[in-house]
C-alpha positions as CSV (number, residue, x, y, z in Angstrom):
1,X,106.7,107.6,99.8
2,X,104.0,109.6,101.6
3,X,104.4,109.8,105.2
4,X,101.7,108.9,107.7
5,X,101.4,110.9,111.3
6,X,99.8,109.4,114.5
7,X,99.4,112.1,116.6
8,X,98.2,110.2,119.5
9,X,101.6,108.6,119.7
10,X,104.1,111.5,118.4
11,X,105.4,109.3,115.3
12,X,105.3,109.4,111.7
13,X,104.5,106.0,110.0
14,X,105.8,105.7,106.3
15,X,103.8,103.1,104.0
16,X,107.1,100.5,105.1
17,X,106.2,101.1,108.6
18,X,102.6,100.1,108.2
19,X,103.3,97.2,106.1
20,X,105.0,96.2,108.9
21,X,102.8,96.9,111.9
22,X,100.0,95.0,109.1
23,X,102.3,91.7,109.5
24,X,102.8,91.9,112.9
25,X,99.0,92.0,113.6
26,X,98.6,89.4,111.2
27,X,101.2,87.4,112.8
28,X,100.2,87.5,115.7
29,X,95.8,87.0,114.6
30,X,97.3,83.9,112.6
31,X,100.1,82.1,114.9
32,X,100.3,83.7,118.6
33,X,96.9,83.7,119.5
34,X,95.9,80.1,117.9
35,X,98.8,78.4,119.6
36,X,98.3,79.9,122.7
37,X,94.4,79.3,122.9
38,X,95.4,75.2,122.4
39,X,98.2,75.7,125.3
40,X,95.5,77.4,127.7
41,X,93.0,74.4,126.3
42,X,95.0,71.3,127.5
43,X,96.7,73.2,130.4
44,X,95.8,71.7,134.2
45,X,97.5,74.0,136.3
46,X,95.3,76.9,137.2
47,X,98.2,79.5,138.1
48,X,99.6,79.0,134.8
49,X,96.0,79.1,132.7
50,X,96.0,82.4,134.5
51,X,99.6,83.0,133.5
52,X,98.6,82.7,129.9
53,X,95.0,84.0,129.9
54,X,96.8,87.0,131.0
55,X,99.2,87.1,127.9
56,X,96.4,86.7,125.6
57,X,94.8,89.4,126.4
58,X,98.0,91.3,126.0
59,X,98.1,89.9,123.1
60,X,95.0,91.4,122.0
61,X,95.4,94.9,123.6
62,X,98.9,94.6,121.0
63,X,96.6,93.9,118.1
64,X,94.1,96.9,119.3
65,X,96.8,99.6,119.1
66,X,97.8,98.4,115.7
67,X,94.8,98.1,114.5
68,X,93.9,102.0,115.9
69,X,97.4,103.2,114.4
70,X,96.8,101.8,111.0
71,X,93.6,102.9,110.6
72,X,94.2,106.5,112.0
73,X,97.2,106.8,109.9
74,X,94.5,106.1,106.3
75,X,92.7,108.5,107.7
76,X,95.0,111.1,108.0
77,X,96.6,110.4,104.4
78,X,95.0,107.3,102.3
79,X,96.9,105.3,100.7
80,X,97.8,105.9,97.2
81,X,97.6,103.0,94.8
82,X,101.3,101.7,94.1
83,X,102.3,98.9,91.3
84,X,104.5,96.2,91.3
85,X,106.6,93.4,89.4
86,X,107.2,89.9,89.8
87,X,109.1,87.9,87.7
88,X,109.5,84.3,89.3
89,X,108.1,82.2,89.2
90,X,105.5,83.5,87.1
91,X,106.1,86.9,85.7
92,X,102.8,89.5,87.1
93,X,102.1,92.9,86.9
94,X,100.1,94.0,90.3
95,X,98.4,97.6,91.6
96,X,97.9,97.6,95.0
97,X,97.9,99.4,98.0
98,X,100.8,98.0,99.8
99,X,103.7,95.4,99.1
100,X,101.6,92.8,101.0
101,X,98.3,93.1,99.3
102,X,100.5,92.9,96.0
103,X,101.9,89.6,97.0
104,X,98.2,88.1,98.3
105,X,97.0,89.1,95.1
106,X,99.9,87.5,93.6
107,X,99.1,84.4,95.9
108,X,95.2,84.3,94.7
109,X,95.7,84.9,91.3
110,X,99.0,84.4,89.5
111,X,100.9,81.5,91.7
112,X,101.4,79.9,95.2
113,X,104.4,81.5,97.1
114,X,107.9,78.9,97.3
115,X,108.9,81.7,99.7
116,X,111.2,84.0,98.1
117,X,108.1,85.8,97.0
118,X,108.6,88.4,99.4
119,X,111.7,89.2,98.2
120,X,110.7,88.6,94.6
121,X,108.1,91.2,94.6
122,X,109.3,94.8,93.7
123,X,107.6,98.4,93.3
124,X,107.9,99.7,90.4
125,X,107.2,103.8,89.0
126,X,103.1,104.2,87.7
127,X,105.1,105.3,84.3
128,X,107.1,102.2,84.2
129,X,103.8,100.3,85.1
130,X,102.0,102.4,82.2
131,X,104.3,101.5,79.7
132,X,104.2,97.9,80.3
133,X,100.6,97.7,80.6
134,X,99.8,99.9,77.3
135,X,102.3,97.2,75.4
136,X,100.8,94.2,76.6
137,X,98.7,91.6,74.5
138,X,95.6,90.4,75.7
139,X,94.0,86.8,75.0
140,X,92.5,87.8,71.6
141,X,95.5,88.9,70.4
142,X,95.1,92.9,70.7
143,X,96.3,95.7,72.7
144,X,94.1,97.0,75.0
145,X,92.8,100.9,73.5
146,X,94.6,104.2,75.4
147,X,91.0,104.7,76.5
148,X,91.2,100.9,78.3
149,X,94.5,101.5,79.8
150,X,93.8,104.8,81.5
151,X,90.3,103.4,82.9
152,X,92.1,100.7,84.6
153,X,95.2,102.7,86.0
154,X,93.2,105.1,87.1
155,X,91.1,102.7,89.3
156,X,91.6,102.7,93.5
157,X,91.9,99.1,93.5
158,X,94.0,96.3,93.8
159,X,94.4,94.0,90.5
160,X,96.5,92.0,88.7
161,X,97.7,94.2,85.5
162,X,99.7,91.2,83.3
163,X,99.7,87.8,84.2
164,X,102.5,85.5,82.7
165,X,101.0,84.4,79.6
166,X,102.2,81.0,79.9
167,X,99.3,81.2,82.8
168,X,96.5,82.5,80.6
């Protein structure tokens, strides 16, 4: 796993470690900040509106550093293209960037998440990935030609490789 370096903070960030900094942002973007905006909206007290006003913008300063961090640490090494494998409840072969892409692309494409997706969803070698794609059997009943297979591996994108064909 390549490692990432922030030198504005003195730390080394591994592709884990900014998966995780992602989902904290997120979490906060998604949960924090909408619940506290409706607890500052029917609030009456004007110490405490001031109180929490106050924590929102902390809030945001929090998702500002990650924000800078994750985006400084692409810059300083991208992001290589990684693949990975799902097999319930719908088997999927997936190239993305990071375990969480992989399992939104999962999400949008393949099947809703009963929450053990996260756990579900493992990386997997790019030869491992290679074999299982070269051997797969598309929807007309072929194999997709060497010159096929290469175009899409080689790709800097996220997509979904194999979908379960009891899907397709």
């Amino acid at each position: 796993m390549g490692k990432k370096r922030f030198r504005k903070f003195g730390i080394i960030l591994t592709g884990s470690a900014v998966e995780k900094m992602e989902e904290a942002r997120d979490f906060v973007l998604e949960v924090q900040l909408p619940e506290l905006r409706k607890k500052i909206a029917n609030e009456t007290d004007p110490d405490k509106v001031t109180e929490m006003e106050k924590s929102k913008k902390d809030l945001l300063r929090f998702v500002l550093r990650q924000n800078q961090m994750i985006n400084y640490s692409e810059i300083i090494l991208p992001t290589t293209v990684k693949f990975f494998e799902a097999h319930s409840p719908y088997y999927a072969l997936i190239k993305a960037k990071t375990k969480r892409l992989a399992r939104l692309n999962y999400i949008a494409y393949v099947a809703d998440d009963d929450g053990t997706l996260r756990d579900e969803i493992k990386e997997v070698s790019r030869d491992y990935a290679l074999a299982r794609y070269s051997r797969v059997v598309g929807e007309d009943n072929k194999q997709p030609s060497i010159k096929e297979v290469l175009e899409n591996f080689q790709l800097d994108e996220n997509s979904v490789l194999i979908i379960d064909p009891l899907l397709v």
